[in-house]
Short mmCIF file of the C-alpha atoms (twelve columns), coordinates in Angstrom:
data_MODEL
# 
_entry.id   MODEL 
# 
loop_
_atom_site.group_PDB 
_atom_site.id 
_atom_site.type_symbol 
_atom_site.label_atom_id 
_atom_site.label_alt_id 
_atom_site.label_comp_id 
_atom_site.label_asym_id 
_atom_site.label_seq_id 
_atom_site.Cartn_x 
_atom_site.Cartn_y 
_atom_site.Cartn_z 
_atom_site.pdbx_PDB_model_num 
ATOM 1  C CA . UNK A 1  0.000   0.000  0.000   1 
ATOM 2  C CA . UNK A 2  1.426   3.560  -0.716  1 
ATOM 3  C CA . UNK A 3  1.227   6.294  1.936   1 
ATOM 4  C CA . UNK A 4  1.417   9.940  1.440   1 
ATOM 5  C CA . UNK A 5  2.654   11.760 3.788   1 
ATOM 6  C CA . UNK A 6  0.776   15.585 4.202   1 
ATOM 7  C CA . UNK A 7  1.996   18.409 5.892   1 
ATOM 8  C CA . UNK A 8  0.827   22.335 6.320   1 
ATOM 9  C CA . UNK A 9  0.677   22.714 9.943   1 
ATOM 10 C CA . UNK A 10 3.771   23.086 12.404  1 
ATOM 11 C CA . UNK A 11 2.242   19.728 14.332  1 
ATOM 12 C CA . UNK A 12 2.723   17.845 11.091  1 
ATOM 13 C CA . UNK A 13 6.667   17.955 11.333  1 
ATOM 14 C CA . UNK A 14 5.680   15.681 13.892  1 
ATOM 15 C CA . UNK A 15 2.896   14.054 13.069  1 
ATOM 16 C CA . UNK A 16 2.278   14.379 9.495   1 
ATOM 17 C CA . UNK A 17 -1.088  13.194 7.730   1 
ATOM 18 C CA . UNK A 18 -1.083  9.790  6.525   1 
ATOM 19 C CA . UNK A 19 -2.697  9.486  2.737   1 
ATOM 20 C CA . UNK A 20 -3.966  6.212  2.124   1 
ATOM 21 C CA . UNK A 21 -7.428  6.537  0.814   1 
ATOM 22 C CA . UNK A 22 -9.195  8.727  -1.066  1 
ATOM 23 C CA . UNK A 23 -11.214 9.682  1.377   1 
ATOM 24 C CA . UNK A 24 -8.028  10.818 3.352   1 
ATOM 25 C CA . UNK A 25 -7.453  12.987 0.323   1 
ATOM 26 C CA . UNK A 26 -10.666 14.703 0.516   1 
ATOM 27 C CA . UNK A 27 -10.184 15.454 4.407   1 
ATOM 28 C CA . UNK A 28 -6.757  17.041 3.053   1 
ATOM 29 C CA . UNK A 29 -8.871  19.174 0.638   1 
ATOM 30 C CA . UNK A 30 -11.581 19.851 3.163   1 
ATOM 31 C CA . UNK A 31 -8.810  20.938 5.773   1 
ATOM 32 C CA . UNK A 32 -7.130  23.639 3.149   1 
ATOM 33 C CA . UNK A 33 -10.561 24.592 2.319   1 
ATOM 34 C CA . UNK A 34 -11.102 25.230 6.280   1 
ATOM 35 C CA . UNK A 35 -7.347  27.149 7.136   1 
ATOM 36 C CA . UNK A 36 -6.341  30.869 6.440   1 
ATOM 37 C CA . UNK A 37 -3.793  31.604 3.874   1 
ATOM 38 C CA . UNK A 38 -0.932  31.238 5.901   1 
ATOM 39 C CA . UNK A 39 -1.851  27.444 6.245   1 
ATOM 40 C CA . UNK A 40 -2.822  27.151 2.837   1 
ATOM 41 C CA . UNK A 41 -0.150  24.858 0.673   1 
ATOM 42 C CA . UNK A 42 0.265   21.249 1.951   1 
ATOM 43 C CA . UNK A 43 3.624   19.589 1.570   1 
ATOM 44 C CA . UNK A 44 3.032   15.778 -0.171  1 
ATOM 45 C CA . UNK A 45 5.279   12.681 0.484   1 
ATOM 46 C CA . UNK A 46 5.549   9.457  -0.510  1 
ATOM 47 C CA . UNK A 47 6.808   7.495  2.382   1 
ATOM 48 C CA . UNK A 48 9.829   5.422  1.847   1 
ATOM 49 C CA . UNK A 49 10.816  7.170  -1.697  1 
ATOM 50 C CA . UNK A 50 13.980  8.614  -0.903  1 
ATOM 51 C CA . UNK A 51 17.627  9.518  -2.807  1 
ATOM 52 C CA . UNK A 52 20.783  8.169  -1.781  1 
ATOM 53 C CA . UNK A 53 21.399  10.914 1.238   1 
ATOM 54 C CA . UNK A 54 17.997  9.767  2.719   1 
ATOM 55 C CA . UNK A 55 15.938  13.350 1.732   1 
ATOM 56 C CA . UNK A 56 12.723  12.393 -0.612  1 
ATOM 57 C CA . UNK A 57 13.322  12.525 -4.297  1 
ATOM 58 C CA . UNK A 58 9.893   14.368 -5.009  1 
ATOM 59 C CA . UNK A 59 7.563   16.932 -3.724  1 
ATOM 60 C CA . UNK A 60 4.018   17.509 -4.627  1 
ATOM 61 C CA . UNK A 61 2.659   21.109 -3.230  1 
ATOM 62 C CA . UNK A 62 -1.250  21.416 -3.465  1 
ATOM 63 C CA . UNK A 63 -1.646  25.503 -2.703  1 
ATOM 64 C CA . UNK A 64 -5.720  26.252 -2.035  1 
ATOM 65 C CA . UNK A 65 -6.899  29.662 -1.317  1 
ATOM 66 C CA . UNK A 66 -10.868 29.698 -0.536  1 
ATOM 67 C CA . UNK A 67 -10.522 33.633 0.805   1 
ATOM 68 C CA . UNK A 68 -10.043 34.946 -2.918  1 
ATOM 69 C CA . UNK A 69 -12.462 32.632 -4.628  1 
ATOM 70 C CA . UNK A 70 -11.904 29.207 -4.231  1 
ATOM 71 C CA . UNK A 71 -8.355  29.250 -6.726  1 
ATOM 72 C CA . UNK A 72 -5.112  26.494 -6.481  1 
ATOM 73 C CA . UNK A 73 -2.487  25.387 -7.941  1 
ATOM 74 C CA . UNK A 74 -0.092  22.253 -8.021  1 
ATOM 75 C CA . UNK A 75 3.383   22.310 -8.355  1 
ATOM 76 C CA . UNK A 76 5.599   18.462 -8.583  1 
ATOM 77 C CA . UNK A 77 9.351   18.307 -8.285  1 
ATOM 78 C CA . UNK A 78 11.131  14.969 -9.333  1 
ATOM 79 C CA . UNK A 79 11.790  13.164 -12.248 1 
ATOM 80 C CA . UNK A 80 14.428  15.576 -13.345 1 
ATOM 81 C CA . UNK A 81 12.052  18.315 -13.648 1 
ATOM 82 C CA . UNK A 82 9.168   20.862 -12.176 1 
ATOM 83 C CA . UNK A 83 5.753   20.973 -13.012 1 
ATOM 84 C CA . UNK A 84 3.103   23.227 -12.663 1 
ATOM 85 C CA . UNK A 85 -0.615  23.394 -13.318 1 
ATOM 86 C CA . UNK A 86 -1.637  25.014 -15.997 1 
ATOM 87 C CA . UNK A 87 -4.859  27.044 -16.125 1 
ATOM 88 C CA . UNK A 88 -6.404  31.032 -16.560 1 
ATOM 89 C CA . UNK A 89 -5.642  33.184 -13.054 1 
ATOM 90 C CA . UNK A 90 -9.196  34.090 -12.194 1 
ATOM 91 C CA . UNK A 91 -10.913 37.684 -10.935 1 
ATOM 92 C CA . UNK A 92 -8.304  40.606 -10.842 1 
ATOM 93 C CA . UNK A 93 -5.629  39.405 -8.205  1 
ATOM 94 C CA . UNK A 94 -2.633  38.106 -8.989  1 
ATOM 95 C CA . UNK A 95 -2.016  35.239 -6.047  1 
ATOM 96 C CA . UNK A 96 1.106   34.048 -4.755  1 
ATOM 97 C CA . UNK A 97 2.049   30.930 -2.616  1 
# 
């Protein structure tokens, strides 16, 4: 089974949200949905995939902002490359995470 490991609050460093489901994936979305902006871009893991010095090889950031209109955006590190989502910025702020 593959685990994800979530984090956006300071009590995840130690206790980080454990993906298995997706069910557990909605309760991630539901929880950005629910935090302020300075809570609002979750850290994804998956457990065990590592490089050689023991740090993961990958990163997946999931960035939700319900106070300016329910907007987000994905960015993935790994593979020898970064990604980002692609799609029109919406109203007439320009968001940053």
């Amino acid at each position: 089974m593959t685990v994800v490991k979530a984090y956006y609050k300071h009590v995840h460093g130690e206790a980080p949200l454990r993906l298995e489901t997706p069910a557990h994936v909605d309760e991630l979305v539901d929880g950005l949905l629910a935090e302020d902006y300075s809570h609002s871009v979750a850290a994804l893991y998956v457990e065990g995939r590592v490089n050689a010095v023991g740090a993961p090889d990958h990163e997946l950031l999931v960035a939700i902002n319900n106070e300016d209109g329910d907007v987000g955006a994905l960015r993935y590190m790994g593979g020898g490359g970064t990604y980002y989502s692609l799609g029109e910025a919406g109203g007439d702020k320009e968001i940053t995470y």
